[in-house]
C-alpha distance (Angstrom), angle and dihedral (degrees) to the residues before:
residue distance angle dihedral
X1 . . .
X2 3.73 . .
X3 3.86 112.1 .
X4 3.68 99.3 -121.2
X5 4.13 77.6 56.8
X6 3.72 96.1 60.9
X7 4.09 91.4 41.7
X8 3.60 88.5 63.6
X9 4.23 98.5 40.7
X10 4.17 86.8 46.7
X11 4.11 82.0 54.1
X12 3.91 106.3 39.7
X13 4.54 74.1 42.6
X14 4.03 83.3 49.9
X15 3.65 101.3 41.9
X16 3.79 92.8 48.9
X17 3.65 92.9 62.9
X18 3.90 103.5 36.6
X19 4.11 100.6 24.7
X20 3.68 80.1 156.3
X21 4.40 122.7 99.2
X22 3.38 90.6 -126.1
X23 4.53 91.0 65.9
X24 3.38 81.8 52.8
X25 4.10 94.9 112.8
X26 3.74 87.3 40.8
X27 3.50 95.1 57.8
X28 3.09 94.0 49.7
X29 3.59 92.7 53.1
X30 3.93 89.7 55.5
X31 3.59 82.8 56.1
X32 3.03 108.5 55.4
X33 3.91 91.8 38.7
X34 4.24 81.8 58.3
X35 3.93 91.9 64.2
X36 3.83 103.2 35.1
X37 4.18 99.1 83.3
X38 3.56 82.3 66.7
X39 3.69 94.2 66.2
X40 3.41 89.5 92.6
X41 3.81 89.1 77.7
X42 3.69 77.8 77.1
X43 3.76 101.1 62.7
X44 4.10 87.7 34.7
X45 3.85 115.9 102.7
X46 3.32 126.5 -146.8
X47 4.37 97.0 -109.3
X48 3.63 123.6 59.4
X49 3.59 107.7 -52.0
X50 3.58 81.9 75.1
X51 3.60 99.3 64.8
X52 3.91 86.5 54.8
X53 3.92 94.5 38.3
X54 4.17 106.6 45.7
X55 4.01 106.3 80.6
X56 3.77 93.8 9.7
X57 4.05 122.1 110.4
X58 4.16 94.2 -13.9
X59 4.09 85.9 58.5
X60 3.67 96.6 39.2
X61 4.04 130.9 102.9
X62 3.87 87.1 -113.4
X63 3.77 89.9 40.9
X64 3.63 89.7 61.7
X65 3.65 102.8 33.7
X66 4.04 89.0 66.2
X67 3.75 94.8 38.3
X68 3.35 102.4 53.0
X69 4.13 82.3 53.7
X70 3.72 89.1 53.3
X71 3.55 93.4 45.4
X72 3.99 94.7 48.7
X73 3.69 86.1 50.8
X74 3.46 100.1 57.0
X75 3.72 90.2 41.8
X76 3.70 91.9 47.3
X77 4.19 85.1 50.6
X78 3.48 101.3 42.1
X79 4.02 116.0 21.1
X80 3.93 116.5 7.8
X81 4.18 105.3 46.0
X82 3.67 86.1 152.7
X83 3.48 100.4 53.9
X84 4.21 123.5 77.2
X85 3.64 115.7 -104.0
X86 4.11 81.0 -127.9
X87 3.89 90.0 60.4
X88 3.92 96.3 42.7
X89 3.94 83.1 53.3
X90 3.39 99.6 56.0
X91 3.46 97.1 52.9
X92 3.47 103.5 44.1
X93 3.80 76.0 49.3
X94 3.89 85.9 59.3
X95 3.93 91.3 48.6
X96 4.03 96.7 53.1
X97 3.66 92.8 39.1
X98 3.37 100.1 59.1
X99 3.95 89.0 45.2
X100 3.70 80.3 65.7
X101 3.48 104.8 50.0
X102 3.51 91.4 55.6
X103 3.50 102.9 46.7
X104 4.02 79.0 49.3
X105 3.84 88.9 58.9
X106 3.84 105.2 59.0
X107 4.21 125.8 61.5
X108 4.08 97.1 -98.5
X109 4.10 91.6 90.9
X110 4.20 126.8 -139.2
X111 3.49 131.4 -124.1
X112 3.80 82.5 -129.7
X113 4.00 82.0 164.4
X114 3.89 100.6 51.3
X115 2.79 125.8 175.9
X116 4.07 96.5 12.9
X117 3.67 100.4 49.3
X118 3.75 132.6 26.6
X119 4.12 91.9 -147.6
X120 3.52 114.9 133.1
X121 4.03 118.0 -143.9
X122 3.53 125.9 -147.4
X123 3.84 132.5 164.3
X124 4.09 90.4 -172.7
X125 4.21 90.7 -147.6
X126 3.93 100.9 124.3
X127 3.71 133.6 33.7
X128 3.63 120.3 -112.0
X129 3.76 96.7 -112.6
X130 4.21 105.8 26.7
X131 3.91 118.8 177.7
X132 3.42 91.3 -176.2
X133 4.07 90.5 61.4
X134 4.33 91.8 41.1
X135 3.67 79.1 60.3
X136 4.03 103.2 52.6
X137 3.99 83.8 41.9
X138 3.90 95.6 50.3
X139 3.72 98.3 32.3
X140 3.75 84.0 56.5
X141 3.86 105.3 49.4
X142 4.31 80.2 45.6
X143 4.13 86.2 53.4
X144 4.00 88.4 48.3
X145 4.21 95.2 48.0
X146 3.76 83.7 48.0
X147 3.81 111.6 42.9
X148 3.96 101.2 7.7
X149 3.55 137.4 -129.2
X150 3.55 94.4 -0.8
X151 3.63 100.7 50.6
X152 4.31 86.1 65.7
X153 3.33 88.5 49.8
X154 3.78 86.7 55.2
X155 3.57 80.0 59.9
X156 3.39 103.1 56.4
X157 3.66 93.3 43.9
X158 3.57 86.4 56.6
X159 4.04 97.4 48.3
X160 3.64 88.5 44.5
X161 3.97 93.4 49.5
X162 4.28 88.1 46.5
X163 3.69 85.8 56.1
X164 3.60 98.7 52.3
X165 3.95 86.5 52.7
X166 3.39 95.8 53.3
X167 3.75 90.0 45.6
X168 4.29 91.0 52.2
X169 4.04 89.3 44.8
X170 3.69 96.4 48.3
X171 3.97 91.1 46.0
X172 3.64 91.9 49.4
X173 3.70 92.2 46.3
X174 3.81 89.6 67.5
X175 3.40 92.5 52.8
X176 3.86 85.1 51.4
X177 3.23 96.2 49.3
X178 3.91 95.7 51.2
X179 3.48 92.1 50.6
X180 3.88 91.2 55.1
X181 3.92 90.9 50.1
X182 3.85 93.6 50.7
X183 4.13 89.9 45.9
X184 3.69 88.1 48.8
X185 3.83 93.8 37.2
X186 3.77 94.9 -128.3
X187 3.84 113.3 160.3
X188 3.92 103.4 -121.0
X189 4.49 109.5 -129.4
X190 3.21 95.4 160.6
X191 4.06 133.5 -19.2
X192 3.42 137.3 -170.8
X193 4.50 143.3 -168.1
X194 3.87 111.0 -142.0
X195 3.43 134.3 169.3
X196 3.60 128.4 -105.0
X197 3.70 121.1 -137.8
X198 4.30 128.0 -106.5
X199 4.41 76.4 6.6
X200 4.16 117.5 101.7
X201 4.00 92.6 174.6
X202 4.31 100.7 34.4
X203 3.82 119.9 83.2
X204 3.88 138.5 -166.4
X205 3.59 112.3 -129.7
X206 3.87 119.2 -165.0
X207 3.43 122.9 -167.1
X208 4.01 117.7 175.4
X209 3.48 115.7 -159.7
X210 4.32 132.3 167.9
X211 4.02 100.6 -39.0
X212 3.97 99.6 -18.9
X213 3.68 144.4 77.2
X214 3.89 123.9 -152.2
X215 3.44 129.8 -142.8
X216 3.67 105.0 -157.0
X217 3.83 121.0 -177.6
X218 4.10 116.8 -137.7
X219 3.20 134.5 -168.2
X220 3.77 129.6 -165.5
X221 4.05 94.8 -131.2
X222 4.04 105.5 33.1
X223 3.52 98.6 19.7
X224 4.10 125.8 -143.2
X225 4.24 107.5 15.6
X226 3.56 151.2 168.5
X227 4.06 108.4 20.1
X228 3.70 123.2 -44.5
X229 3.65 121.4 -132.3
X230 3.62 126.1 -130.4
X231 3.78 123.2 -150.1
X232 3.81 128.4 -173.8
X233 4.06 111.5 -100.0
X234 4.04 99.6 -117.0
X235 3.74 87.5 -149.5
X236 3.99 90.5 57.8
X237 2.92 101.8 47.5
X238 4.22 120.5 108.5
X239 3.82 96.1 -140.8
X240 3.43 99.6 58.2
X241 3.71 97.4 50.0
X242 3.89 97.2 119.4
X243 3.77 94.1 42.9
X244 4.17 87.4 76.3
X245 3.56 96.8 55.1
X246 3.84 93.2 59.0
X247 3.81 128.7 88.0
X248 4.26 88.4 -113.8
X249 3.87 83.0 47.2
X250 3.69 107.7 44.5
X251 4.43 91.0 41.3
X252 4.12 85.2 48.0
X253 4.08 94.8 45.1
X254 4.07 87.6 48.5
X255 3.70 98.0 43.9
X256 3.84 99.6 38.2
X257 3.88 114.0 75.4
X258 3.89 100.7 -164.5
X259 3.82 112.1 14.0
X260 3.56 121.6 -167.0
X261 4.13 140.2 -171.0
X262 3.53 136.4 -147.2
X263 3.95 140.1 143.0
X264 3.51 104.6 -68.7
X265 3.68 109.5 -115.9
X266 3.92 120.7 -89.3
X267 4.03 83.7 4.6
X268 3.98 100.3 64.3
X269 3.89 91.5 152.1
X270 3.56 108.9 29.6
X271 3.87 101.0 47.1
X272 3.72 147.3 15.0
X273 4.00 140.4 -126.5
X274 3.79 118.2 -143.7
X275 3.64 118.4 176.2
X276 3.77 144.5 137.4
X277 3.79 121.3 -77.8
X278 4.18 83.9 -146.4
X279 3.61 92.7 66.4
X280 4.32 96.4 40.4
X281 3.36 112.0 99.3
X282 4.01 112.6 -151.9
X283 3.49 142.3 170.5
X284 3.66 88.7 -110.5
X285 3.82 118.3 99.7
X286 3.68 98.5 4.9
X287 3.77 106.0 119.0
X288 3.77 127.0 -149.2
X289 3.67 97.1 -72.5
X290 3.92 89.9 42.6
X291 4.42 89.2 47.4
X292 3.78 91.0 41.9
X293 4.34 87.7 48.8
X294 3.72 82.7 42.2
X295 3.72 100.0 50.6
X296 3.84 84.4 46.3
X297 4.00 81.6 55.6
X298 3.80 91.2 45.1
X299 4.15 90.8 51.8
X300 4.02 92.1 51.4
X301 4.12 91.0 41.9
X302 4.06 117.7 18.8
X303 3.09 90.5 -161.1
X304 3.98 105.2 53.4
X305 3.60 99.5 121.7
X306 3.78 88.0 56.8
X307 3.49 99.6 61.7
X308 3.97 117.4 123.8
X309 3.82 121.0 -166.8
X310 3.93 126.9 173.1
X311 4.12 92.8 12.2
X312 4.02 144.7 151.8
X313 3.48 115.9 -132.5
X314 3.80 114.6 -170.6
X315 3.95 140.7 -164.6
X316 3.56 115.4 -139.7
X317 3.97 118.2 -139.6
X318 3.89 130.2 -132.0
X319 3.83 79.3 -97.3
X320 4.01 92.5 50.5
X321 3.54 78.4 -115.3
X322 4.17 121.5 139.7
X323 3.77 110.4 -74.3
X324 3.94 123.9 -179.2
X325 3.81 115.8 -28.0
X326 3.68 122.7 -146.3
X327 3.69 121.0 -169.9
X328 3.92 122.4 -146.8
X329 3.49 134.6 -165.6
X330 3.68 93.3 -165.9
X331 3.66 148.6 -0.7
């Protein structure tokens, strides 16, 4: 979830338990605690490291456990002498949890175990960036300044009830995309529900099976439509054999969920393009209100469906053999 995202959940969250003026420093506490796990973008660079370093320690159940006591002492210091250090823990607590459990509900994943387990968590219910959310959380904390405690609680209603949605259209979009396998008779590895961007009620469904990886759009009324794609499973395929024993290779395999090759544009027989299906945005599976958002997109930025983030690009040899690698966190 983007960070100005989780300021506004740890608010509406805030506001619903102290609508009153006098929680006003508490809630801002929560709020601040809501955005803080993403300091680590901070320390992150822009190569590798941060694939390994964004959503590690600061976003883990350790991670949080000794923030939220360096935040409550601090605010016990400096801003809330009145207020039990017990208190001022719990709701910085609050803050840094919920950043958690919304990082935990889109596709990225969250070293939820840091620094005892490198296993990434990821409920894939909400896209990264959703509009559709910023609006429930806004529209709420509007209601509240206008009609009072109630109208937050409107709020939370609302967040609560956009939750559950996503929750009954992701769990239906594995039945979906089950029945689509067995009609096609594809043999099921591994599959997976994901969101699809600007598109509340459309899914992605991934299914990996032998060498390839469909793309399979879902929607929450007719189910799988229009034609899925299939890609080539970058970790099947013979070329690229080498490229997973290296450090690049072995990082990229563990952080990417779904990785994919193809020619790499404008360079279709010199070099190749490995990236993960979760972070390609297609045409496929968007919906009207996702294809109308995207067009939008397309209007502001031509070349929107051509955006690459967190990919592989590389050189072919004389011997079609791997070359250099370069990795790229956008472009």
């Amino acid at each position: 979830m983007d960070t100005p995202t989780h300021g506004l959940i740890g608010r509406v969250i805030a506001k619903t338990i102290w609508p009153e003026q006098s929680g006003r420093g508490l809630v801002n506490l929560v709020t601040i605690c809501s955005v803080l796990p993403d300091a680590d973008t901070l320390i992150s660079s822009d190569g590798l490291d941060y694939l390994r370093t964004h959503r590690g320690f600061t976003h883990s159940f350790l991670g949080v456990v000794v923030g939220s006591l360096l935040v409550a002492g601090l605010a016990k210091r400096f801003g809330f002498r009145n207020v039990s250090f017990g208190h001022l823990y719990l709701v910085s607590l609050l803050g840094m949890v919920s950043h958690i459990v919304f990082d935990l509900v889109t596709t990225y994943g969250t070293l939820i175990l840091a620094p005892f387990s490198d296993y990434r968590a990821a409920f894939d219910l909400l896209f990264i960036i959703d509009p559709y959310l910023d609006v429930i959380l806004i529209g709420g904390l509007i209601a509240g300044w206008r009609v009072g405690k109630q109208g937050y609680r409107w709020g939370g209603m609302l967040l609560s009830g956009y939750m559950v949605l996503a929750i009954l259209v992701t769990g239906l979009g594995h039945v979906q995309v089950r029945r689509w396998a067995a009609r096609e008779g594809v043999t099921v590895a591994r599959a997976s529900v994901m969101p699809s961007p600007f598109s509340p009620l459309h899914r992605r469904g991934m299914v990996e099976s032998g060498d390839k990886i469909y793309l399979v759009p879902l929607n929450l009324f007719s189910g799988a439509y229009g034609t899925p794609v299939a890609f080539g499973s970058a970790l099947k395929d013979p070329r690229l054999g080498e490229l997973w024993q290296t450090r690049t290779g072995e990082i990229y395999a563990w952080f990417t969920r779904y990785p994919v090759v193809q020619a790499f544009p404008g360079e279709e027989k010199t070099a190749l393009l490995i990236q993960d299906l979760q972070f390609m945005v297609r045409k496929e599976g968007l919906g009207f209100l996702g294809m109308w958002a995207a067009e939008a997109a397309v209007n502001l930025s031509p070349d929107f469906f051509d955006r690459r983030i967190f990919y592989l690009k590389v050189d072919l040899n004389e011997a079609s053999g791997i070359g250099d690698v370069h990795y790229f966190r956008g472009g």
